[in-house]
N, C-alpha and C positions, 0 to 999 in steps of 0.2 A: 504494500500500500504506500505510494508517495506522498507525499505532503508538499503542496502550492507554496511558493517561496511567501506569498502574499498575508496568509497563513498566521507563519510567522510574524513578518512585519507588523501586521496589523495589530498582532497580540504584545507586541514590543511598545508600539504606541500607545496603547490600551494599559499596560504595565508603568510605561516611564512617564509620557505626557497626560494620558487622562484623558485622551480626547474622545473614546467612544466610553459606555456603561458597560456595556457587554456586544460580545460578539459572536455570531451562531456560524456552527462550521456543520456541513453537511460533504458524504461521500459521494462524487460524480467518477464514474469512469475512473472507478481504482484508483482515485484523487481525491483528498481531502481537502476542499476548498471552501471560502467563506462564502458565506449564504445573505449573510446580515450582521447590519452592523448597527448598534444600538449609542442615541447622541446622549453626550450627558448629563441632559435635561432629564433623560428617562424614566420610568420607576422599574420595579419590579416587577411589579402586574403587567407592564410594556413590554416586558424579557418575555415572560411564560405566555402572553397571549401571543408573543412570534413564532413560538414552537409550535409544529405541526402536532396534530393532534393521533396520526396515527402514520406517525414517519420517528424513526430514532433522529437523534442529531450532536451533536457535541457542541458544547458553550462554555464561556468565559463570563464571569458576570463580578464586575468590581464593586465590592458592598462598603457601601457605609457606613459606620456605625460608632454610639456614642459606650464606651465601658462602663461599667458599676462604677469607676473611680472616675466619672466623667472624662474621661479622655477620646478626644475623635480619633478614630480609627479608621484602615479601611483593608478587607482580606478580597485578595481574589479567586474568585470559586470555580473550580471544573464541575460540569455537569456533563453526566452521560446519560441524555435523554433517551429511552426504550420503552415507548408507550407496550404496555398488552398487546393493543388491538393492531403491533405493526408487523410485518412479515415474521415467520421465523427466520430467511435466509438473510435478512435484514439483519436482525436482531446480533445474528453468530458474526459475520461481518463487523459490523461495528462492535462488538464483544471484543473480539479477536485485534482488532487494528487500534483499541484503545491505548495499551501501557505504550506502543511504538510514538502516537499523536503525542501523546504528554509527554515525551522526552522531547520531543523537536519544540514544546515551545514551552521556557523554563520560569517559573516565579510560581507557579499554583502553590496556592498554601492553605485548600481544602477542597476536600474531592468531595460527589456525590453523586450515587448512581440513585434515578429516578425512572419510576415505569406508570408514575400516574400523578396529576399535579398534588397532590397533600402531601406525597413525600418530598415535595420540593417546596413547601408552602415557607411563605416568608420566616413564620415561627420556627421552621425547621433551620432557615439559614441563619436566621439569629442566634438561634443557641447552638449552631457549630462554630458562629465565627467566635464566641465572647470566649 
């Protein structure tokens, strides 16, 4: 499975400048290329309601957030989107080409695999990133 130089870049951007919220990478022709890019002004609700609903995908999503000790914060999240309802050849694919994707693009500092939106629900990312 290849990974789009673009891929990269963009998550580099996303990582040092800030300039997207998140970014949604989907598989094309044995290619992992970006699908969508999220500005950010974004929310969260903006991120999940870009994910297909019955397609897998992989995302990046830069969180916000204030600590118990009031301190801003911010963690960026790998998601490995696997709805149910999306293929099985689908599903093994993107299973399979995941640990290879998160090596080519380096800073994630919390993973989550997701197969239906509650397990990815904001409360959930909250209390991984604190």
């Amino acid at each position: 499975m290849a990974v789009h130089d673009d891929c990269k870049l963009k998550f580099l951007e996303l990582k040092a400048k800030r300039i997207y919220r998140f970014i949604i990478f989907k598989i094309d022709a044995q290619q992992v290329v970006v699908e969508k890019l999220g500005n950010p002004e974004e929310s969260y609700e903006d991120f999940t309601n870009a994910l297909p609903a019955d397609e897998c995908r992989y995302a990046v999503f830069d969180f916000d957030f204030v600590t118990n000790e009031n301190c801003q914060k911010s963690k960026i999240f790998f998601i490995a989107w696997s709805p149910d309802t999306s293929k099985v050849r689908m599903k093994m694919v993107y299973a399979s080409s995941k640990d290879r994707f998160k090596r080519e693009i380096d800073g994630i500092q919390v993973e989550l695999q997701a197969t239906d939106p509650s397990e990815m629900s904001l409360d959930v990312i909250k209390s991984r990133a604190l």
